[in-house]
C-alpha positions in Angstrom: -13.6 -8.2 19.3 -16.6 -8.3 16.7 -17.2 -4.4 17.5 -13.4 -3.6 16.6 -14.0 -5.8 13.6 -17.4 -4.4 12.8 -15.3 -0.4 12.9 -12.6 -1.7 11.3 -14.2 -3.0 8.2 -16.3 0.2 8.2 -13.4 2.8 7.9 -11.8 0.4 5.2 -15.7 0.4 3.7 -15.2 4.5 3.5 -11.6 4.2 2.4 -12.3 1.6 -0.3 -15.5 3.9 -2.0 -13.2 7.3 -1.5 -9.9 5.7 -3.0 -12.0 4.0 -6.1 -14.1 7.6 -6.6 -10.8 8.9 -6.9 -9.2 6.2 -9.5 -12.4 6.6 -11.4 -11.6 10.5 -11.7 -8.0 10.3 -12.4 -8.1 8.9 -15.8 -11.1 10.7 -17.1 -9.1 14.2 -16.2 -5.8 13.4 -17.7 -5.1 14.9 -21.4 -6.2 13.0 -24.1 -9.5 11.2 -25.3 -9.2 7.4 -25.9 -11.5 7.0 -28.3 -9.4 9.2 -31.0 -6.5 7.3 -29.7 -7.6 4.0 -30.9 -8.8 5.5 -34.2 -5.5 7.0 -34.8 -4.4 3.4 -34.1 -6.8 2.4 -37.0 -5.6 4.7 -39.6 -9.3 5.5 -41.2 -8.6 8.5 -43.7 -12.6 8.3 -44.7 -13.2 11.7 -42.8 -17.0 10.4 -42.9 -16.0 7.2 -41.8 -14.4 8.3 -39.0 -17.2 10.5 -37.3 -19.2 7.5 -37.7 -17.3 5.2 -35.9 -16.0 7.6 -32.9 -19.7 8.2 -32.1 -19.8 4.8 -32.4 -17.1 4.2 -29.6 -18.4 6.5 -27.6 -21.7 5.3 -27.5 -20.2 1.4 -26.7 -17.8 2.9 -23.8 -20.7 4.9 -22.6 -18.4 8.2 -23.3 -21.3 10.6 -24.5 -23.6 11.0 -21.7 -22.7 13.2 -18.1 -19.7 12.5 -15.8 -22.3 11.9 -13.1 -24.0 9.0 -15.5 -20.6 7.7 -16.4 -19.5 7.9 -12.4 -23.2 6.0 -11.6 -22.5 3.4 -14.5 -19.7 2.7 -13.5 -20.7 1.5 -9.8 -23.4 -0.7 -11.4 -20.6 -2.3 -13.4 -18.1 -2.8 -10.5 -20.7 -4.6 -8.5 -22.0 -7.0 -11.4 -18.2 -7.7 -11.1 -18.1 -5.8 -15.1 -15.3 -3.1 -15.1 -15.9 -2.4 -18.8 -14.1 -3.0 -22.4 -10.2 -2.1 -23.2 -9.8 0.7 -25.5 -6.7 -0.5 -26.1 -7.3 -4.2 -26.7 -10.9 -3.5 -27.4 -13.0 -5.9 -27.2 -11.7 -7.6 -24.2 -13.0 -7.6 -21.2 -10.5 -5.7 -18.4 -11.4 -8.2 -16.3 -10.3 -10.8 -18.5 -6.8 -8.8 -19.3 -5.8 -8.0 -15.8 -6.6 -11.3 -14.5 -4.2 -12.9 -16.7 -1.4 -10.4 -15.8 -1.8 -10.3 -12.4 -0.6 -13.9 -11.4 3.2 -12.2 -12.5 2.6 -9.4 -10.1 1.5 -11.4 -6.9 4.0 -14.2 -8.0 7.0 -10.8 -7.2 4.9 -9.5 -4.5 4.4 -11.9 -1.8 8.3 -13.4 -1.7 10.0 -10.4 -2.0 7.4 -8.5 1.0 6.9 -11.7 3.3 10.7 -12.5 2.8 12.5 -9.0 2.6 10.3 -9.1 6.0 11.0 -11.6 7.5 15.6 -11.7 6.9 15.1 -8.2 8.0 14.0 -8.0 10.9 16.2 -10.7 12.1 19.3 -9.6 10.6 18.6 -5.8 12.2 18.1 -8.3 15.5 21.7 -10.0 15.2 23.3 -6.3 14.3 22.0 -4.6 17.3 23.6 -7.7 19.4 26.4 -7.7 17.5 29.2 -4.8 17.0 30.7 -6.4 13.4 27.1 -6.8 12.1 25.6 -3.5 13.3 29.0 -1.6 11.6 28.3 -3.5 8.2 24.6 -4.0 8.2 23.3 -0.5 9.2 25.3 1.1 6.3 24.7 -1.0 4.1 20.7 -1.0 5.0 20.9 2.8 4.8 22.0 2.8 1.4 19.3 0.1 0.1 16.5 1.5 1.7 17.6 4.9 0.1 18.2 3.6 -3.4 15.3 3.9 -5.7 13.0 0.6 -6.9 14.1 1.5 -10.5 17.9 2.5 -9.9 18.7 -0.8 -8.6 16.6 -2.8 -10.9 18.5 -0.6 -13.9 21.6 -1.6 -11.7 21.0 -5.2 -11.3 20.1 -5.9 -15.0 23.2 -4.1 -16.2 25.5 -6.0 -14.0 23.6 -10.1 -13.7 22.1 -9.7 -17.1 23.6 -7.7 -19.9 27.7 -7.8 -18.5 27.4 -11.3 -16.8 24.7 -12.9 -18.7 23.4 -15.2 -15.7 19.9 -13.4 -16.4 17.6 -12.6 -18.8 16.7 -8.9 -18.3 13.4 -8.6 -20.1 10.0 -10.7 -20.4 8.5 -13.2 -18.0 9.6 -16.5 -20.0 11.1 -17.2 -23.4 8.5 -16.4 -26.0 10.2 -19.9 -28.0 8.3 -21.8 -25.0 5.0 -22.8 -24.5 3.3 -22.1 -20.9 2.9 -25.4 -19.6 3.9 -27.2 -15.7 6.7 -28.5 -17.5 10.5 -28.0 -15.6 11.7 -26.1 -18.8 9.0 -23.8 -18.8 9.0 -23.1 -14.8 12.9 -23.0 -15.1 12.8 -20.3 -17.7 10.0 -18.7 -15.8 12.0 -18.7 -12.5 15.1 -17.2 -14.4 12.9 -14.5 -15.7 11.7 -13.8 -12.0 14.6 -13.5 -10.2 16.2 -10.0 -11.2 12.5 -7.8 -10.7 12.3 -10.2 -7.3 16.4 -9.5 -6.1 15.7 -5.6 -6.6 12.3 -5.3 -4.5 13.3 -7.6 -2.3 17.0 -5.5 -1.5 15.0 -2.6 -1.2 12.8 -3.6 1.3 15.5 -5.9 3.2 17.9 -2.5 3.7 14.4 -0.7 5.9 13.2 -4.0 7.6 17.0 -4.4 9.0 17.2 -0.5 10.1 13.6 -0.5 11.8 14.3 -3.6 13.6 17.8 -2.6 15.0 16.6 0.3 16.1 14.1 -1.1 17.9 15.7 -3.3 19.0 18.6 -0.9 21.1 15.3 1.2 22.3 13.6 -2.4 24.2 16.9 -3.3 25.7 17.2 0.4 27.4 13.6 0.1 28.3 12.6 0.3 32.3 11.6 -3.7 32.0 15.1 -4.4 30.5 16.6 -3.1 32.9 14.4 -4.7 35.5 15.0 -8.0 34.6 18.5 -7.2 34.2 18.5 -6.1 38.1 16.5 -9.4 39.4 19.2 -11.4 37.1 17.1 -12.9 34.6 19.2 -14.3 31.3 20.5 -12.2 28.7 18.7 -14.0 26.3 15.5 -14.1 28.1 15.2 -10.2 28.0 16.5 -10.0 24.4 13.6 -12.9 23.7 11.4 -10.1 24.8 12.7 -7.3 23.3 12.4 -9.2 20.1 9.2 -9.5 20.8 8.0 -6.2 21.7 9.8 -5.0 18.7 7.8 -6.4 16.2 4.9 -4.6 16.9 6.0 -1.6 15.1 7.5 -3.6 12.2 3.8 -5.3 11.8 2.7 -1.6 11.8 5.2 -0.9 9.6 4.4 -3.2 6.9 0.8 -2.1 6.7 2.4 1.6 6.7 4.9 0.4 3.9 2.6 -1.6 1.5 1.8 1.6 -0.9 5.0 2.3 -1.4 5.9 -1.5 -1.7 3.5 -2.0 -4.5 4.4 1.4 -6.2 7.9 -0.4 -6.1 6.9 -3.5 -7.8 5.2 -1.6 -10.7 8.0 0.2 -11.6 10.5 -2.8 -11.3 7.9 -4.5 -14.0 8.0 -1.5 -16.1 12.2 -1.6 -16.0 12.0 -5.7 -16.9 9.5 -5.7 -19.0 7.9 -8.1 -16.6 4.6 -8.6 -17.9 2.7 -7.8 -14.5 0.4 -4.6 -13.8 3.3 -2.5 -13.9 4.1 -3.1 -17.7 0.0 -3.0 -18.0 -0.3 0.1 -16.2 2.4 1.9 -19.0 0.3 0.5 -22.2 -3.1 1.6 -20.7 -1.8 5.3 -20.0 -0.1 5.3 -23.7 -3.5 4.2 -25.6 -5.3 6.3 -22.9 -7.3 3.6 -21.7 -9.4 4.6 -18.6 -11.5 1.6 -18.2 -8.1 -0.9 -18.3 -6.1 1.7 -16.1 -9.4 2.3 -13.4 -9.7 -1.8 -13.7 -5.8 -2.1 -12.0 -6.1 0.9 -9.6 -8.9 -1.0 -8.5 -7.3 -4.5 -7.9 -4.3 -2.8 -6.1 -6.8 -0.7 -3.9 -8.9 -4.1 -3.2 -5.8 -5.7 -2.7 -3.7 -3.6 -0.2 -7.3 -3.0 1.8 -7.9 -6.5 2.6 -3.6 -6.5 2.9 -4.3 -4.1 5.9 -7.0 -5.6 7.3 -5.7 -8.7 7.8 -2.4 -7.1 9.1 -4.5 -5.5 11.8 -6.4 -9.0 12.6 -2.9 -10.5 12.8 -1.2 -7.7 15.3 -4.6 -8.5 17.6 -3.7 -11.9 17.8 -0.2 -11.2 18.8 -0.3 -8.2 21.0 -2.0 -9.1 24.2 -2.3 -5.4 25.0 -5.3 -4.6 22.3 -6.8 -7.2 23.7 -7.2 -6.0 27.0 -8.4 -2.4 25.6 -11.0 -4.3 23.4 -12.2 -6.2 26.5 -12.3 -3.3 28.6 -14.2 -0.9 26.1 -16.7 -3.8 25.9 -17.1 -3.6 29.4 
């Protein structure tokens, strides 16, 4: 057990310095230099004036010396826990901005993945049981999991919030109320919520259903179905099983699927203005700010790594298989 652990966290060790070398490089090669960007911002028309303060700026973000200095100062930073100063909102900290944007962002995340997860897989286990389900939920799962994270947000506030008006389609609460634990602050929050939630959590709902329905036709045909079938054994007692042995893959699946799940989420903030790392994401790549927009690539690496890591700790724990291969290797 503690040598799989001990591999495990070493490839994610090798993923996690790969995948943030690569965020650091991203930024730094796009078009655009962020320093004139937030000079333009300025409007200095003091040509003198302005040479001054952009080597200035690029003497504070640590701009004028090599890439491989920059690359180097930039690991000392990370692990002091210092990811730098916004260009954008200079001078705070991007530790400061993303940690107060990022409460929005988990606040969509973890509902719409743990519950599009969860309704999923059990309505894909009722339709594969059941003729009337499986003709109205595998069509109708094919056409959410094909529709886009953007499309059906667009969709969704068109049709709930500008022609019905049950929701507002922009912001994360009414700017004419203060944040505070109080019930019209967390009601407006939670009406604010709801639309970006509905349209990830459809999304996700329409592949969980298909996966698991799937899976589950593919158990019941299985040699130990049809086994149990032979010796008599309850129809419910084999489909308890082939529930079971189902979910393996859809465990795998939502390690698989997170990426793309948090990709998701990004853009559904960017279509409702939500103000999560989605919306934070956009401003950072219009002012050009690397050290804001390498700061989030970095919380959503961190973030889907120890995602994955605990998904593998969890399928462990509930397939009694890898268990047996761990024991025996160790052996």
């Amino acid at each position: 057990m503690w040598r799989y652990m001990g591999r495990k966290l070493g490839i994610y060790g090798i993923t996690f310095v790969v995948a943030v070398t690569i965020n650091w490089m991203i930024p730094r090669f796009m078009p655009g230099d962020p320093v004139s960007s937030m000079l333009n911002r300025a409007s200095v028309s003091d040509p003198e004036a302005l040479e001054r303060m952009n080597t200035y700026y690029n003497e504070v973000f640590g701009l004028d010396t090599p890439l491989y200095q920059q690359y180097l100062s930039f690991w000392s930073g990370l692990l002091r826990g210092d990811l730098g100063i916004s260009v954008w909102l200079y001078p705070e900290p991007v530790t400061d901005i993303i940690l107060r944007h990022i409460p929005f962002t988990l606040g969509l995340l973890l509902p719409a993945i743990i519950l599009s997860w969860i309704v999923g897989n059990r309505f894909g286990a009722f339709a594969a049981r059941s003729k009337i389900l499986d003709n109205t939920v595998l069509p109708l799962g094919y056409i959410l999991t094909a529709t886009p994270y953007m499309w059906l947000a667009l969709l969704l506030a068109w049709a709930l919030g500008v022609v019905g008006g049950f929701f507002p389609t922009a912001g994360g609460y009414s700017f004419a109320l203060t944040p505070s634990w109080s019930w019209p602050f967390i009601s407006n929050l939670l009406t604010h919520w709801f639309l970006p939630f509905l349209s990830m959590f459809l999304v996700a709902l329409g592949g969980w259903a298909i996966g698991m329905r799937n899976m589950i036709i593919y158990e019941l045909e299985a040699d130990y179905s049809n086994y149990l079938q032979a010796l008599g054994a309850p129809r419910r007692l084999i489909r308890r099983y082939a529930f079971r042995n189902a979910m393996l893959p859809q465990i795998t699946g939502l390690a698989v699927q997170l990426g793309t799940i948090i990709a998701g989420a990004l853009l559904t903030e960017i279509v409702f203005n939500y103000p999560g790392l989605g919306t934070l994401v956009l401003n950072s790549l219009n002012n050009n700010d690397f050290f804001l927009l390498q700061g989030i690539f970095l919380f959503v690496v961190v973030g889907v790594l120890i995602a994955n890591f605990i998904i593998d700790i969890i399928y462990v724990l509930v397939d009694p298989r890898t268990r047996v291969q761990m024991t025996g290797g160790a052996s």
